[in-house]
N, C-alpha and C positions, 0 to 999 in steps of 0.2 A: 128711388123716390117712393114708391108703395111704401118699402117699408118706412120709412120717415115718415108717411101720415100716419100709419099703422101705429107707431110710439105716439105719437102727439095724439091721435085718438085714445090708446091707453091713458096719458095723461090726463087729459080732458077728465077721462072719466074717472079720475082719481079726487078731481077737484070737485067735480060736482059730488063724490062722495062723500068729504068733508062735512058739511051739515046733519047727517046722519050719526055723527059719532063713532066713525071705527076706528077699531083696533091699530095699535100701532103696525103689529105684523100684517093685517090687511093693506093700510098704506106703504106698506116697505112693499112687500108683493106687487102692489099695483103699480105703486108711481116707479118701481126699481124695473121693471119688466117695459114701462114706458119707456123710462130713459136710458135701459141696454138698446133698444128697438132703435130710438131715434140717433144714438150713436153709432151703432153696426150701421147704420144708415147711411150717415156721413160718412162714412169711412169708404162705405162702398162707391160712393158719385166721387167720392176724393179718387179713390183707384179706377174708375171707370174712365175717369177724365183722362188721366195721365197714360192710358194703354191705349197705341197707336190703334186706328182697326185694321181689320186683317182685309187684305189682300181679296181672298177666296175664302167665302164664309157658305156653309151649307147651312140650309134650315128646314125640318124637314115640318109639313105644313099640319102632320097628325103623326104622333104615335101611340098605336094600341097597343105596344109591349108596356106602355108606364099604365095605362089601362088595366092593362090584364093583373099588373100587380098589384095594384091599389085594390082589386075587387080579389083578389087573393089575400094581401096582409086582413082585410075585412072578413076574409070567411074563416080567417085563423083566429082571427078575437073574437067573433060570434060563435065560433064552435068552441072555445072554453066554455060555454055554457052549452050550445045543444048539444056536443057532444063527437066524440074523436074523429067519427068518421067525415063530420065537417071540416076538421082541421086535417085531416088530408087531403080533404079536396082543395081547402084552403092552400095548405103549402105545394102542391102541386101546382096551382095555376100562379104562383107567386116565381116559383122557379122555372116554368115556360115560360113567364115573362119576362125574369131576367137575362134569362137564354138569349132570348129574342132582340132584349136590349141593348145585347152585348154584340149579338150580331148585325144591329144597325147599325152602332157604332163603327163596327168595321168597316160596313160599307161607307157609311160615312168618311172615314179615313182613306178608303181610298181612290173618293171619287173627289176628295181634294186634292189629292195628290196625282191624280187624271187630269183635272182641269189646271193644273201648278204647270206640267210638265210640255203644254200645250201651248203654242206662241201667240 
């Protein structure tokens, strides 16, 4: 659903940009990026709908490994500019994060398959 208003706000803002006069290639950019948006949209509430839900769903309530890489991929594009030793730091905490992510996944996996096997 987000994203479906997410497109119709792009659109939105396509029309109000009309009166201004732009470019054909501005209007393709804009209202095309709308209406991919509000289509991957639909498509997803279409497939959400039709997939039974599961059983045994874990959710885990914080993860600081998608943390830690987000403040990583960021010290890798700010360190193009200040400079290399930034983007080590950068890709470092990008790859303990993913580490990390990999390793909740597992645990993830196999604390579904704990609670599966349990009557």
């Amino acid at each position: 659903m987000p994203l479906v208003v997410f497109g119709a706000l792009l659109l939105v803002l396509t029309a109000v940009e009309l009166p201004f006069g732009p470019s054909a290639a501005e209007l393709a950019l804009l209202g095309g990026a709308g209406a991919a948006c509000v289509l991957a949209g639909v498509v997803v509430l279409v497939v959400e709908r039709r997939r039974p839900p599961p059983e045994v769903q874990t959710l885990p309530d914080l993860s600081p490994p998608v943390v830690l890489i987000a403040f990583g991929v960021s010290a890798l594009l700010v360190g193009a500019e200040a400079g290399p030793w930034l983007m080590f730091l950068g890709g470092g905490l990008a790859l303990i994060g993913i580490g990390a992510l990999a390793r909740e996944r597992v645990a993830e996996r196999r604390a579904e398959r704990a609670d599966g096997e349990r009557p």
